[in-house]
N, C-alpha and C positions, 0 to 999 in steps of 0.2 A: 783352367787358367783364365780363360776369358770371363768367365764366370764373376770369378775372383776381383779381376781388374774393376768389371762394370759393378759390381759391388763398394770397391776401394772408389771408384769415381761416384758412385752416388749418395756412398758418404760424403765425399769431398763437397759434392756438388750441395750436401746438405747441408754441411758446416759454413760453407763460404757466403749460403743464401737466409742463414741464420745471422750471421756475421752482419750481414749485409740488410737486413732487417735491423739489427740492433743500432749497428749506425745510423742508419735512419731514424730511430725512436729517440737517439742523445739529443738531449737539450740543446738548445739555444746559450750559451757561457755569456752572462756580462757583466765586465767585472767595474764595478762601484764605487769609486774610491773619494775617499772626502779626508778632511787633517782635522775637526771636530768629533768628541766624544759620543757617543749611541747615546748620551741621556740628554744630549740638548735637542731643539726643534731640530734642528737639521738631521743629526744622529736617528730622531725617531722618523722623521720623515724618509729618509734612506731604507729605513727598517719597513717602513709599511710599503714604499714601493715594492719592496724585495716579495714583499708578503703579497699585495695583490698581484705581481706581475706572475709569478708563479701560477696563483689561482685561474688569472683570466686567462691564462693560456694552457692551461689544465696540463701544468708542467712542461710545457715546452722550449721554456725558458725559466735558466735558472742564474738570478741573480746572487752574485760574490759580493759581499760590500765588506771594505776595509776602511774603516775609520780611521782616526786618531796618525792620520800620516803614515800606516805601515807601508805601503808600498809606497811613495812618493812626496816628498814637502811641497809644501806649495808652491815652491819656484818654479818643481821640476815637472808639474803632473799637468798641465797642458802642451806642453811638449810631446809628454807621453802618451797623450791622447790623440794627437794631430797620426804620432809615428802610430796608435794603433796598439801601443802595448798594455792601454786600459780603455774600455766603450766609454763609460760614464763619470762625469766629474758632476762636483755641485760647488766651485769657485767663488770664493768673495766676488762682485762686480767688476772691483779693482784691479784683475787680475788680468784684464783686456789689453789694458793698455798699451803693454809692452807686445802686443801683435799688431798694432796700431791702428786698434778701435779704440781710439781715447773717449771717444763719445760716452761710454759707458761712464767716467768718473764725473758724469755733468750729476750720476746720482748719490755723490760724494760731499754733495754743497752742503754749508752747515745750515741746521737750521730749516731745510727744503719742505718737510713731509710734515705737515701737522699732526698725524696721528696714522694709527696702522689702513687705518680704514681710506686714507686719502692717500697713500703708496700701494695699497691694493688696487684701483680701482685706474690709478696711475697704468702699473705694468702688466694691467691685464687689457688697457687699452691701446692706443697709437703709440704712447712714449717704450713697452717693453717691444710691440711689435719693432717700430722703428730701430731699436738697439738690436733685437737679435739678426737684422735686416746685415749689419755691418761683419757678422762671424760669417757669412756665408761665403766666401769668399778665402776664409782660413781654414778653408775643410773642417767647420764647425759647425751642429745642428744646434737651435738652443729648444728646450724643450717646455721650460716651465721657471717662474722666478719664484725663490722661497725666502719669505720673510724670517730677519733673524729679531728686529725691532730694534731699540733705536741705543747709540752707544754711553755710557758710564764713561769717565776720565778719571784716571787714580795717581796719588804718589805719598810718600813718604812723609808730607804737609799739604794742609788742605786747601783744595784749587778753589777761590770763592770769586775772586774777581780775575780779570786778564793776567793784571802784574804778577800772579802769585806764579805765572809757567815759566817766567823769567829765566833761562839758563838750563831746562829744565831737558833732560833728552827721554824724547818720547818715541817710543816705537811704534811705527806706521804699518801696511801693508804692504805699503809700496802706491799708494794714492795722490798722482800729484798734488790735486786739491785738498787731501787732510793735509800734507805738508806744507801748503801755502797756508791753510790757518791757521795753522798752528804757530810759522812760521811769523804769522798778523799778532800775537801774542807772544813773544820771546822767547819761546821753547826749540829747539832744536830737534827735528822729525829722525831718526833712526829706522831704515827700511830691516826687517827680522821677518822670517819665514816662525809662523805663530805656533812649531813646534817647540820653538827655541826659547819663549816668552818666560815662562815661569822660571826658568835657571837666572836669564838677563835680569829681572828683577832682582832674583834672593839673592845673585852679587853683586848687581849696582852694574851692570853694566849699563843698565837702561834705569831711569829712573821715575819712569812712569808709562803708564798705556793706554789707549781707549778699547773699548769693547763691551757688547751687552751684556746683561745680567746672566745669562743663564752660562755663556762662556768663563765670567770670572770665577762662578763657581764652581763649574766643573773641572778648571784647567787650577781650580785653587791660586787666583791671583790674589784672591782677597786675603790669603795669608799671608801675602811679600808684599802687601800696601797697606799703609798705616791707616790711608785716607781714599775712600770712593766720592764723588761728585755726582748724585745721580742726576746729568745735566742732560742728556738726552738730544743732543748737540748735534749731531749725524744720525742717521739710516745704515745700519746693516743690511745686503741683502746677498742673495747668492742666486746664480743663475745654472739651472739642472743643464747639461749639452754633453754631447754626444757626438762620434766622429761620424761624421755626413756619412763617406763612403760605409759604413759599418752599417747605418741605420737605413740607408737607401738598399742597401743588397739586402733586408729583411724582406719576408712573405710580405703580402700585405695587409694578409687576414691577422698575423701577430704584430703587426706595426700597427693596426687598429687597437691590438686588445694593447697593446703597451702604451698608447697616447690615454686611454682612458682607468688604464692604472697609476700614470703620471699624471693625470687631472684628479683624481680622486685623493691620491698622497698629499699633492700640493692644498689640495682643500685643506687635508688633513692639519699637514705641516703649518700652513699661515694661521689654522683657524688657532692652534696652543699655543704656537708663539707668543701673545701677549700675557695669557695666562702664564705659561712658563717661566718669562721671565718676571712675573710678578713673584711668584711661588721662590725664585731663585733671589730675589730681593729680600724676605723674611727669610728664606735659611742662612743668609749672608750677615742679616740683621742677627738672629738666634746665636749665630757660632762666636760672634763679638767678638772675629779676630781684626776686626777695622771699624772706624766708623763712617758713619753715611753722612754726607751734606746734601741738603734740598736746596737748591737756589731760589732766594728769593725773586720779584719781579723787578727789581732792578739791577740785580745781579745778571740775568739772562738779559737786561737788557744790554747793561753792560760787555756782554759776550756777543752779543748780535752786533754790537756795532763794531768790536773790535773786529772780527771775523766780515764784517760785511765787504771789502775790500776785494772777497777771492771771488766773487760772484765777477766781478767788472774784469779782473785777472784770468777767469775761466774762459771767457771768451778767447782769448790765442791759446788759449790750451786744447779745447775741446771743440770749438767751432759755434760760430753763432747759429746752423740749423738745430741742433738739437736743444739750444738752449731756447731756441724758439719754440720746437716742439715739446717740450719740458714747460717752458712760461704758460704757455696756451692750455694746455691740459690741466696745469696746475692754477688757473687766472694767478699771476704772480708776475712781478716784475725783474727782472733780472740784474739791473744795473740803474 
């Protein structure tokens, strides 16, 4: 009988130390969640972090990415990140504000970023350090900024000059600063979580929207807009973060290999962005369900002055330091 017993225990004892090994070999779980499609920049980017983060840690982390808003809309999914019930988000900029880092919407200004290459070089210097400086504090790590490139404005008649936004309700993010320009030109800003976009258009609830190329395409706005504006008027961008406490309790040998699969992604992601959205420009053009307007140069001029007002107005919104550190990096005047 004893026999038997110390048999039954070293089976036991072999199951539980199995068990117990196994648990230890389960992955690292992080779940990735973004409200853009897997075929735009951000989608692919999400996809390759997923892929190198895997690789560099030779499986000991394994990233979940849920696009297209399945688990969360945009309103709700840094909340859900603060409480811990997703690791990773990759949020419009704008989406700050409302934790009261308004700072972030200084990179909302119309007109700001001459080119991809001068927003790169921007938030890989003082002006993104300084902004992710303001989430610490909302039990929020930021990890990396991914260009989306720069926004389109569409509606159902074509936007060529100021007057034509007249009355005009435009779906925002939720960006004070788009809504004061917009606001500088007669349109009326409508805040929509950007799941909800393509329905507000096909019935008029919204009648018109800004956003990049490669989004109109894939969310198919350019089949609910008679009229694109490829005016290129604001910066899209999105900022990769992570809830502090989550990413501080990692090893620190896989918090290494994860910083340099999120550096490698972000290369990834900003370097097709512009290509992307050109690529997404000609299939919008090919499918002829809308047409395209180029602004001439006095047409943008005409929109820089209209719009020049919220630079002066941004100042009690977001605070003269940033707009300081923004002018200085940018040599640009602010007001």
């Amino acid at each position: 009988m004893k026999k038997t017993f110390a048999l039954i225990g070293a089976a036991i004892a072999a199951i539980a130390l199995a068990a117990g090994a196994a648990n230890a070999q389960a992955p690292i779980i992080i779940k990735f969640s973004h409200v853009v499609a897997n075929d735009t920049p951000k989608g692919k980017g999400a996809l390759k972090f997923k892929e190198l983060a895997e690789k560099y840690t030779n499986g000991k982390v394994k990233i979940e990415v849920y696009p297209n808003s399945q688990l969360f809309k945009d309103k709700e999914e840094i909340e859900a990140l603060q409480l811990g019930s997703v690791q990773m988000l990759a949020p419009s900029t704008a989406k700050f504000a409302p934790l009261g880092a308004k700072e972030f919407e200084a990179l909302d200004l119309p007109w700001l970023f001459k080119d991809d290459a001068t927003y790169d070089k921007a938030m890989k210097g003082p002006v993104g350090k300084y902004l992710f400086s303001k989430l610490e504090s909302k039990g929020i790590t930021g990890l990396a900024y991914w260009d989306n490139g720069f926004h389109m404005v569409s509606a159902n008649r074509p936007l060529l000059m100021p007057a034509d936004f007249q009355g005009l309700k435009v779906r925002i993010s939720g960006s004070k600063i788009a809504d004061q320009y917009f606001r500088l030109v007669g349109a009326i800003p409508q805040i929509m979580a950007f799941s909800e976009v393509y329905q507000a258009l096909q019935t008029g609830v919204v009648d018109s929207c800004e956003n990049t190329p490669s989004n109109y395409l894939t969310q198919k706005f350019d089949e609910v807009q008679k009229h694109i504006t490829v005016s290129y008027h604001a910066h899209l961008q999105y900022a990769v973060i992570v809830n502090s406490k989550f990413w501080a309790g990692l090893p620190a040998d896989i918090r290494t290999q994860l910083d340099k699969a999120m550096y490698d992604a972000t290369e990834y992601t900003n370097g097709i962005a512009h290509t992307e959205n050109e690529d997404a420009l000609k299939e919008i053009k090919a499918k002829g369900k809308t047409t395209l307007h180029y602004l001439t140069p006095a047409q943008i001029k005409a929109w820089r002055d209209a719009m020049a007002p919220t630079y002066a107005w941004a100042k009690g919104r977001v605070g003269q330091e940033v707009l300081d550190v923004v002018a200085k990096e940018l040599d640009i005047k602010m007001n």
